[in-house]
N, C-alpha and C positions, 0 to 999 in steps of 0.2 A: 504494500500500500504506500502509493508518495504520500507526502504532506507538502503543502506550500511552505516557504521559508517566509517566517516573519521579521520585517525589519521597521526599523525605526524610521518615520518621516519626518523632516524638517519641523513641521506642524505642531507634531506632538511635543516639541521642545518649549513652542509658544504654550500650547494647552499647558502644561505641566508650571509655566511661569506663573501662568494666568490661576494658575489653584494656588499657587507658592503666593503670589500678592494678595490671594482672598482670606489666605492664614486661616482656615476654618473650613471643617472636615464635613460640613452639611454642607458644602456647596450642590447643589443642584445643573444638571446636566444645561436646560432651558437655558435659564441666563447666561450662563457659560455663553454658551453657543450662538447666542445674540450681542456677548460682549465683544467676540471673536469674531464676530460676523462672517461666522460658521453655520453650516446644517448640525440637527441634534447628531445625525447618522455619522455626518465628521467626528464629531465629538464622542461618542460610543466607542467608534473601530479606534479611536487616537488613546482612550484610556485601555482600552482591552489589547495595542502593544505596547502600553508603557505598562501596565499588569505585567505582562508575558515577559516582557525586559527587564522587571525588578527594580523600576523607576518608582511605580504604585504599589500600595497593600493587597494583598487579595480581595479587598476592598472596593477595590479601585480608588479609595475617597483621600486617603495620605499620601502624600508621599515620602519616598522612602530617601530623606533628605539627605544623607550620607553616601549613595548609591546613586542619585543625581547627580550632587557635588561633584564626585570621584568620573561623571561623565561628563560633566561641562570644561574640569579642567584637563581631564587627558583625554577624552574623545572628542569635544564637537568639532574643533577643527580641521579633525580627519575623516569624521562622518560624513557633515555638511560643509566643506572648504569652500571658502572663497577666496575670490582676487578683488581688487578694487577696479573697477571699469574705469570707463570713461568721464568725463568733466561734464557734468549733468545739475539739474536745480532739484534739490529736496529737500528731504525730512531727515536732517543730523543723526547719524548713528554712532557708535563706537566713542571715540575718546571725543567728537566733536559732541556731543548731546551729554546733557548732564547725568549723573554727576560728574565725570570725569572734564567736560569739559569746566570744572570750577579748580580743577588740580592742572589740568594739563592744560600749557601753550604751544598751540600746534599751526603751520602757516596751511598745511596740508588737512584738509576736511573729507569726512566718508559721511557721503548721507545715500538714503532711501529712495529712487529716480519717483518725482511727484511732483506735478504741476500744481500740489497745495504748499509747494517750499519754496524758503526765502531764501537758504542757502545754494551755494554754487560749491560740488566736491567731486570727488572721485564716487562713480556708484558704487555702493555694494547690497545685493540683492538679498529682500527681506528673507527669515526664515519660509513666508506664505504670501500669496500676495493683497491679502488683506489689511494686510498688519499697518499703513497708513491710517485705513479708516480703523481700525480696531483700538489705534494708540489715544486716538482725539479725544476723547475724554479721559483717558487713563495714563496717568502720570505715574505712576508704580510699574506698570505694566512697561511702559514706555521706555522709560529706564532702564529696566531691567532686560529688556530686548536689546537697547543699546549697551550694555554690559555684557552681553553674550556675543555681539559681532566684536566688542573689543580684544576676547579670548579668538573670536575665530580671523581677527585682518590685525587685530595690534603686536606692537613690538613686546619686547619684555617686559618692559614697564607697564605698557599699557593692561597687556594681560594679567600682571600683578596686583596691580589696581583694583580692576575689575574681579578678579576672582575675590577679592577681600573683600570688597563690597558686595559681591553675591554672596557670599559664605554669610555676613551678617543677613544678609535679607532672609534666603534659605534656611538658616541652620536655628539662626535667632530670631526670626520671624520680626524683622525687624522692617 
C-alpha cells in the first residue's frame, strides 16, 4: 500500500504564527481563517501537517513551542529559501519592518511586492500570498512574519535578532 508523503507548506508557518500571537489554546478554526484570509478547509489540512510534523498537540490547539523554535531556526530557510528579487514598492519585511527595523540601520530594504506600499526594496516573496491583506490589521502577526523572512534573507545579525525576539514571542508568549 503507498501513502502520500506529507510535507510542510509555506502557509502552515503563517497559520502556526497566527495561533503563537493569539496565545490561547480555544482558538477556533473560523476566525483563524478569516484572519488569514484563508478557507476553513486551508486551515484544517494546515493544522493536520503541523499535527503530523510535531509543530501541534494531538490536539491540534498548542503548539509545541520548543519543536517550532528548533524549526524556524534550523529549518525555514532550507524549507522555504528565498533570495531577495528585484527593486519593487511594498510592505517592509525582515530587518526593514519593525521590530528590527528600531535596532537595525540598513540603506538596503526587503519588503513584500504591493501596490499598498510606500517602501521601494529588494522583493522577497511572502510565506502565502495573502499575507499583505492578512497583516492590515494585525501588528503581532505582522511582525512576527517579518521576523521569520529575517531568519530566512538576513545576515547573522539579523537572524540573531530575530530568532531572540521570536523565542520571547513563542516560548514566553510575549
Amino acid at each position: 500500500m503507498k501513502g502520500n508523503q506529507i510535507t510542510l507548506n509555506p502557509l502552515d508557518i503563517a497559520v502556526l504564527l497566527k495561533i503563537a500571537s493569539v496565545n490561547n489554546s480555544s482558538w477556533q478554526q473560523k476566525p483563524l481563517a478569516e484572519a488569514l484570509q484563508l478557507s476553513q478547509s486551508e486551515i484544517s489540512k494546515s493544522v493536520a501537517r503541523s499535527k503530523f510534523a510535531g509543530l501541534l498537540d494531538p490536539t491540534g490547539k498548542k503548539i509545541m513551542k520548543l519543536a517550532f523554535m528548533d524549526f524556524l531556526q534550523y529549518g525555514i530557510r532550507y524549507a522555504f529559501p528565498q533570495q531577495p528579487g528585484a527593486i519593487v514598492r511594498g510592505i517592509p519585511t525582515a530587518h526593514s519592518a519593525k521590530p528590527l527595523s528600531d535596532i537595525i540601520n540598513s540603506s538596503e530594504n526587503f519588503v513584500w511586492p504591493s501596490g499598498k506600499g510606500k517602501l521601494k526594496g529588494q522583493s522577497i516573496i511572502p510565506l502565502y500570498p495573502a499575507v499583505v491583506d492578512a497583516i492590515q490589521n494585525d501588528e503581532s502577526l505582522y511582525e512576527m512574519l517579518a521576523l521569520v523572512d529575517a531568519v530566512r534573507v538576513g545576515k547573522a545579525r539579523e537572524k540573531e535578532l530575530a530568532l531572540k525576539e521570536l523565542k520571547n514571542r513563542i516560548l514566553n508568549g510575549e
